[in-house]
C-alpha positions as CSV (number, residue, x, y, z in Angstrom):
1,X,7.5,-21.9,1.4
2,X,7.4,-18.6,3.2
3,X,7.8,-15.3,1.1
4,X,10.0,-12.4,1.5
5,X,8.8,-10.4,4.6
6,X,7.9,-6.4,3.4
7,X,7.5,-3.1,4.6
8,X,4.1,-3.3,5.5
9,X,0.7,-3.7,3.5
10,X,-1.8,-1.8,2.0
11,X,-5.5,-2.5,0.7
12,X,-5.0,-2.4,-3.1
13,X,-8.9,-2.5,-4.0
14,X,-12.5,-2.8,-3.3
15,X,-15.0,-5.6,-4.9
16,X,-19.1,-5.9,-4.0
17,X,-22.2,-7.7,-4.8
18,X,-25.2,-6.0,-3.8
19,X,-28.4,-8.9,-4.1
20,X,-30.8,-7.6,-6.9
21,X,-33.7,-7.4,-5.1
22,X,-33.9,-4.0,-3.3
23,X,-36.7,-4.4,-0.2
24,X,-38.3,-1.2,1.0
25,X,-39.5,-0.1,4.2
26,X,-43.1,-0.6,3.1
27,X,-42.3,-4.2,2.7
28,X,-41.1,-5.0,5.8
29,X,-43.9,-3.0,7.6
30,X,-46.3,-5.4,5.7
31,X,-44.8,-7.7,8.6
32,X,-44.2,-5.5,11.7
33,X,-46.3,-2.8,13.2
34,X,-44.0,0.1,12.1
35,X,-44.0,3.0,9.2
36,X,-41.4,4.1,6.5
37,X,-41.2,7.4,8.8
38,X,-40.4,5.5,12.4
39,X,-37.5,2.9,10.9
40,X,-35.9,5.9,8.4
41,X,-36.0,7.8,12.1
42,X,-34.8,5.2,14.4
43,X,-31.8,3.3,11.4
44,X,-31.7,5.7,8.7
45,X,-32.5,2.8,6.7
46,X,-34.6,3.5,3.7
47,X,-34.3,0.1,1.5
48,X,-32.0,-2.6,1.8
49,X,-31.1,-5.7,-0.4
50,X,-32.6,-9.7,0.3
51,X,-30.8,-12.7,-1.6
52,X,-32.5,-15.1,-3.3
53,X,-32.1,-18.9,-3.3
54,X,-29.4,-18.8,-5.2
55,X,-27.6,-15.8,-3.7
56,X,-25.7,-17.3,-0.7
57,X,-22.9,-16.7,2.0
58,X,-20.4,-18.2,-0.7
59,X,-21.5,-17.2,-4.3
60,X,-21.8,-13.6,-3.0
61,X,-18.2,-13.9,-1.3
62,X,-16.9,-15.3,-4.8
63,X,-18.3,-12.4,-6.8
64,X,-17.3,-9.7,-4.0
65,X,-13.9,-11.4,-4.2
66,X,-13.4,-11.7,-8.0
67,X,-13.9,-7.7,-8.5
68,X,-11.5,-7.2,-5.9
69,X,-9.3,-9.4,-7.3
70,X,-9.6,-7.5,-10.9
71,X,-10.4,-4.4,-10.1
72,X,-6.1,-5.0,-8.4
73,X,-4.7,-5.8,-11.9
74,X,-4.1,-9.4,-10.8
75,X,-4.6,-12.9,-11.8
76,X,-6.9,-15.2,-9.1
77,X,-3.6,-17.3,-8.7
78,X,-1.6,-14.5,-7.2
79,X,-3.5,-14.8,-4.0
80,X,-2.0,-16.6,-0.8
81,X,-4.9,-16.6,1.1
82,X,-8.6,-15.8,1.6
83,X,-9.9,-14.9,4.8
84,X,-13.9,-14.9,4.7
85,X,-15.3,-12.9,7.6
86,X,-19.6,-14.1,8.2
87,X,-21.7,-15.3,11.2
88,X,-24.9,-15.9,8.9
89,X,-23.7,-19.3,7.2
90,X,-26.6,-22.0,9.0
91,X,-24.4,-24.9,7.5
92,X,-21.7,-25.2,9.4
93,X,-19.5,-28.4,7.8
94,X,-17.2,-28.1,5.1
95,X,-15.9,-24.4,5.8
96,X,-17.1,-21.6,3.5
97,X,-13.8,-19.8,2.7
98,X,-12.1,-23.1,0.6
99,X,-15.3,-23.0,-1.5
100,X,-14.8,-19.2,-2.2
101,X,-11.0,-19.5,-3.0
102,X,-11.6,-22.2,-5.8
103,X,-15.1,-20.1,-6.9
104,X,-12.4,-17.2,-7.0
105,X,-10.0,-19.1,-9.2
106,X,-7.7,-19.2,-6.2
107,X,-8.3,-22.8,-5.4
108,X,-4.6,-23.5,-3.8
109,X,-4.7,-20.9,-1.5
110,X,-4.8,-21.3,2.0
111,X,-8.5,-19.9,2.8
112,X,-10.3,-19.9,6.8
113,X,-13.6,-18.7,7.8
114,X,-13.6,-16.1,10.6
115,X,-16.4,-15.5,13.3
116,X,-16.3,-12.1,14.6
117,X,-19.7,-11.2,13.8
118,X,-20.1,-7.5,12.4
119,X,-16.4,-7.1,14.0
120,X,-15.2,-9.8,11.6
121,X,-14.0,-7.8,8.5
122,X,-11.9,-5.7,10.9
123,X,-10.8,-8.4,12.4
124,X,-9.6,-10.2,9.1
125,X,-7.4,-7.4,7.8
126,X,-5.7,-7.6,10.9
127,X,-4.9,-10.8,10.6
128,X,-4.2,-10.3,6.6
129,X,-2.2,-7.6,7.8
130,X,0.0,-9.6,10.2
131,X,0.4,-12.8,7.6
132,X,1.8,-10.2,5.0
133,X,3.9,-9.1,7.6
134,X,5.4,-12.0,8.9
135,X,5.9,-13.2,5.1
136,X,3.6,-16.1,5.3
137,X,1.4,-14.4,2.4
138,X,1.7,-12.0,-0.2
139,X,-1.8,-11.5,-1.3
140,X,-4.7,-12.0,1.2
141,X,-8.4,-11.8,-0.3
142,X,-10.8,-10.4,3.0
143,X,-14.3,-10.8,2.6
144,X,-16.9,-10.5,4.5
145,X,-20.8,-12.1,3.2
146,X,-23.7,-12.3,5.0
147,X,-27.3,-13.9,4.6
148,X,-29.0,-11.9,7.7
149,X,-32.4,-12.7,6.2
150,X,-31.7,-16.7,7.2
151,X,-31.2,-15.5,10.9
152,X,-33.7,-13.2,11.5
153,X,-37.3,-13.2,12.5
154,X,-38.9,-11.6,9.9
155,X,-41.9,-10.7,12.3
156,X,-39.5,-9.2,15.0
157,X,-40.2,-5.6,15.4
158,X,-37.2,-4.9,16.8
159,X,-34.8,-6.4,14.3
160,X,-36.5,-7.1,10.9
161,X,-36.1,-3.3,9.4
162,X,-32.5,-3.5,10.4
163,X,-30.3,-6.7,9.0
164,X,-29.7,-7.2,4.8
165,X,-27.4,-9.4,2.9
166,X,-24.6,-8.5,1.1
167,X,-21.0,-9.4,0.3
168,X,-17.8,-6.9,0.2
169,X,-13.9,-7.9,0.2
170,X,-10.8,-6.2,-0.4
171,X,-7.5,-7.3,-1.5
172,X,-4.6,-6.6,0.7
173,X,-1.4,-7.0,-0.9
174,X,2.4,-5.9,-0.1
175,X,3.6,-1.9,0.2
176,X,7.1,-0.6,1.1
177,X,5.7,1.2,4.0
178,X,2.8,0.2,6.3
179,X,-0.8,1.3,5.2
180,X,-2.5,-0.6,7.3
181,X,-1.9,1.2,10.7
182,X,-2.0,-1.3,14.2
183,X,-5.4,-2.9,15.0
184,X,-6.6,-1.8,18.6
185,X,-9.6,-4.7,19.1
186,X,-10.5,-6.3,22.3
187,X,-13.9,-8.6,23.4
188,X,-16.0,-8.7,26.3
189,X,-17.7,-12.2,26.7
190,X,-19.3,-10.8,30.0
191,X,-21.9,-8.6,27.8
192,X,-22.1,-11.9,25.1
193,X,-25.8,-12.2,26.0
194,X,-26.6,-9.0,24.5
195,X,-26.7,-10.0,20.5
196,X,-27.2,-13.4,19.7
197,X,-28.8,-16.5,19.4
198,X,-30.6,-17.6,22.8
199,X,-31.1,-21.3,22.1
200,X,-28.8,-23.5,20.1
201,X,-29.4,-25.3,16.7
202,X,-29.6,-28.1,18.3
203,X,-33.0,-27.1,20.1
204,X,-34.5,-27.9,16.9
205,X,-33.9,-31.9,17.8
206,X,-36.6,-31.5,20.5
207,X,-38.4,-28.7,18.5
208,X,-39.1,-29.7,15.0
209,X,-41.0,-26.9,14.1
210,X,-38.4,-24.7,15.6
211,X,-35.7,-22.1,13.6
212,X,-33.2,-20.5,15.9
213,X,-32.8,-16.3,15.5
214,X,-30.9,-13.8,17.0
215,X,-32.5,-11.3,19.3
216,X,-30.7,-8.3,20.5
217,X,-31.1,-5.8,23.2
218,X,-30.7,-3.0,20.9
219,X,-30.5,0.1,23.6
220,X,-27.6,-1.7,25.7
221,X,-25.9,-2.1,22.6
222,X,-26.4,1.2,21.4
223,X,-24.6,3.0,24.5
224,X,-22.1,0.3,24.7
225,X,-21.3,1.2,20.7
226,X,-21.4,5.2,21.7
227,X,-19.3,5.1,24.7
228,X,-16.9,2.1,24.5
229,X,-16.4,1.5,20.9
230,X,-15.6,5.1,20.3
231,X,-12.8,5.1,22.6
232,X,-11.3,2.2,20.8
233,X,-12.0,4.4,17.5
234,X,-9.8,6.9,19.1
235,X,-7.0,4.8,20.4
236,X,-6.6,3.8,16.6
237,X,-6.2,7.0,15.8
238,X,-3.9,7.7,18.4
239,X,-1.7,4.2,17.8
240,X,-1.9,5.7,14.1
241,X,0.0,8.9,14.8
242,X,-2.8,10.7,13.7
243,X,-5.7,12.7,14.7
244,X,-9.4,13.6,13.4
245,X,-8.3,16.5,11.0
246,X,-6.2,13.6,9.1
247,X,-8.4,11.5,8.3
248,X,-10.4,12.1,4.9
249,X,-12.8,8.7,5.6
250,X,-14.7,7.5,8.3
251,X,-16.0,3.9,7.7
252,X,-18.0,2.7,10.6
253,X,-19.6,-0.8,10.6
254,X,-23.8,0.5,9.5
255,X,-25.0,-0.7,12.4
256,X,-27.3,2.0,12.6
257,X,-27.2,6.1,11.1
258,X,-27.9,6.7,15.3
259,X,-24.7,5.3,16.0
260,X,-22.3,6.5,13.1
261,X,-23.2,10.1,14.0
262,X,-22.9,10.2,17.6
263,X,-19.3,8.6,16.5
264,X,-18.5,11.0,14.2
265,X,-19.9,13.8,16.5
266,X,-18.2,12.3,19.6
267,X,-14.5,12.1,17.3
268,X,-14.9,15.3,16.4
269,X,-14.5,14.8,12.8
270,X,-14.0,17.6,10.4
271,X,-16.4,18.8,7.9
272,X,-13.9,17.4,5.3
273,X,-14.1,13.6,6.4
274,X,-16.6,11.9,4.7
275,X,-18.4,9.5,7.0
276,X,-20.1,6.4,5.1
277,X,-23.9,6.1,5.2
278,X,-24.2,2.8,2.5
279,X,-26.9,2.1,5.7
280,X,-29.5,4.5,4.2
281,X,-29.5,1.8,0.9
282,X,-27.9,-1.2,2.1
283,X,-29.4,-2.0,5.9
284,X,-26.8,-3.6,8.3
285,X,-24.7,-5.9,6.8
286,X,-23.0,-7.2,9.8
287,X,-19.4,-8.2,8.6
288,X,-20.1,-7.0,4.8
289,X,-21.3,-3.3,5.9
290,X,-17.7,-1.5,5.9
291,X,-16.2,-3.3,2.3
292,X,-19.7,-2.8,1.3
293,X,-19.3,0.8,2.7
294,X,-15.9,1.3,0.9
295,X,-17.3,0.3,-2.2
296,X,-20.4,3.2,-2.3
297,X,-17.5,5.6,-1.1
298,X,-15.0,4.9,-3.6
299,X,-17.8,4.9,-6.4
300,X,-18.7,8.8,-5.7
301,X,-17.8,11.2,-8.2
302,X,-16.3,13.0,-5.3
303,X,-14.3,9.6,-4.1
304,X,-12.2,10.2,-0.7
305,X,-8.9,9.9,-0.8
306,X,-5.9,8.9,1.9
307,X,-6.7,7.7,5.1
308,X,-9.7,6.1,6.4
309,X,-10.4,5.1,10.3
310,X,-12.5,1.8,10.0
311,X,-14.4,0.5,13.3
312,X,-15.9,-3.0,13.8
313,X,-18.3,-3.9,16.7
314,X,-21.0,-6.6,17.5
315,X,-21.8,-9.7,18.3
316,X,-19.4,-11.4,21.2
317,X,-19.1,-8.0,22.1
318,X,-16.2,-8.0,19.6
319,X,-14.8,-4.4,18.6
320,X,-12.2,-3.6,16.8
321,X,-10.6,-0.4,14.8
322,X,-7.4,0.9,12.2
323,X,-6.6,3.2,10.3
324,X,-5.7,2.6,6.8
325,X,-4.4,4.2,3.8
326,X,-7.8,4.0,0.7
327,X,-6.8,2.3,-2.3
């Protein structure tokens, strides 16, 4: 049965789960040939968080999802739908969002996993966004959890300082007016080559003592991130109705501290927006970076407050942005 159609939507609250252990850059130069000094220069990583074996893509969605869930006032059952946002899951039968709904206590709900990469959490409050709309939802759980640390070659200079795990989600939920501002997002498949995995699983069938990780050619990515993905940063904005001066958040996927500032920088954001750096603490997250961000933000003493321009890019190339009102 469809519900009554609203206004628009609004993110209601934040939930997290951060992995216990906490991995410094000393660690993972016990691996590469790097220093503390180099990665802190290059990421503005200093530590970052590693699951165990018992922290995975789902139980870290759950938890993520549970505090979201409370932290809103609601019951598990009030939610229509959970959208869960990852590219790290290695298993890729049954889906991983039905498992998260039931661990949630929402285990009716209609729940799909998403594959934007570190664009997917973006991606998923759009489509949160549009189910609420069209009244095919009330309450839509968005999550995004990743288990980097499965995909990644721990020796690969290039990539092992950067990629963490992590889980974030926030609950979008009904509002009389739209807080949740149009999604501007787009792909280019032509550029798909530069982040990814070069071989299929599938290779391991001929190579048993073969594991599949993603490379990525990281300066290509970072000028495609500087130039093009700040243009659709500002056409968000723009579609918005607002500009720079209005916004009192920016929330950036933590790619990389590089990338966030030339943003911020090339935006021309205001002294007064606070632009999130959960990188420095949390390494890149891919689609749990900006709930993950959120989170850290709306824990400050000094906690933002009104709107926040959120900007997804990665993997596919997939990019998207919105503006939307903090809960």
């Amino acid at each position: 049965m469809r519900v009554a159609a609203v206004g628009g939507s609004r993110l209601l609250s934040v939930g997290a789960y951060r992995p216990a252990r906490v991995v410094s850059n000393a660690e993972i130069c016990a691996q590469i040939d790097s220093t503390d000094e180099w990665i802190k220069r290059r990421s503005g990583i200093a530590s970052r968080r590693f699951a165990d074996d018992t922290e995975t893509v789902v139980s870290m969605a759950a938890a993520a999802g549970r505090q979201a869930v409370e932290r809103a006032g609601l019951e598990p059952g009030d939610v229509d739908a959970v959208l869960l946002a990852s590219m790290s899951r290695v298993q890729q039968t049954p889906p991983a969002a039905p498992q998260v709904a039931q661990q949630v206590g929402a285990a009716t709900a209609a729940a799909l996993d998403l594959g934007a990469a570190c664009a997917g959490f973006c991606h998923a409050i759009a489509v949160a966004d549009g189910l609420i709309w069209a009244g095919s939802a009330r309450h839509v759980l968005v999550v995004g959890s990743e288990r980097m640390t499965d995909i990644i070659d721990p020796t690969d200079r290039s990539l092992a300082f950067l990629f963490a795990d992590g889980a974030g989600a926030v609950l979008v939920g009904p509002a009389p007016e739209p807080s949740v501002g149009p999604v501007v997002w787009g792909s280019d498949g032509s550029r798909a080559g530069l982040i990814g995995h070069q071989e299929p699983w599938t290779s391991m069938r001929e190579k048993p003592d073969f594991w599949p990780t993603m490379t990525m050619a990281g300066p290509e990515v970072f000028r495609w991130a500087v130039q093009e993905v700040t243009a659709t940063a500002r056409a968000a904005l723009t579609v918005a109705g607002l500009d720079p001066a209005s916004l009192a958040a920016f929330v950036p996927h933590q790619a990389n501290a590089r990338i966030t500032d030339r943003m911020a920088a090339d935006l021309g954001l205001p002294p007064s927006c606070v632009v999130a750096a959960d990188i420095e603490t949390a390494g890149n997250t891919s689609a749990a970076s900006i709930p993950l961000a959120l989170d850290a933000l709306l824990a400050a003493p000094d906690a933002p407050h009104g709107a926040a321009l959120l900007v997804g890019f990665g993997a596919g190339l997939s990019y998207s942005a919105m503006v939307v009102d903090l809960p």
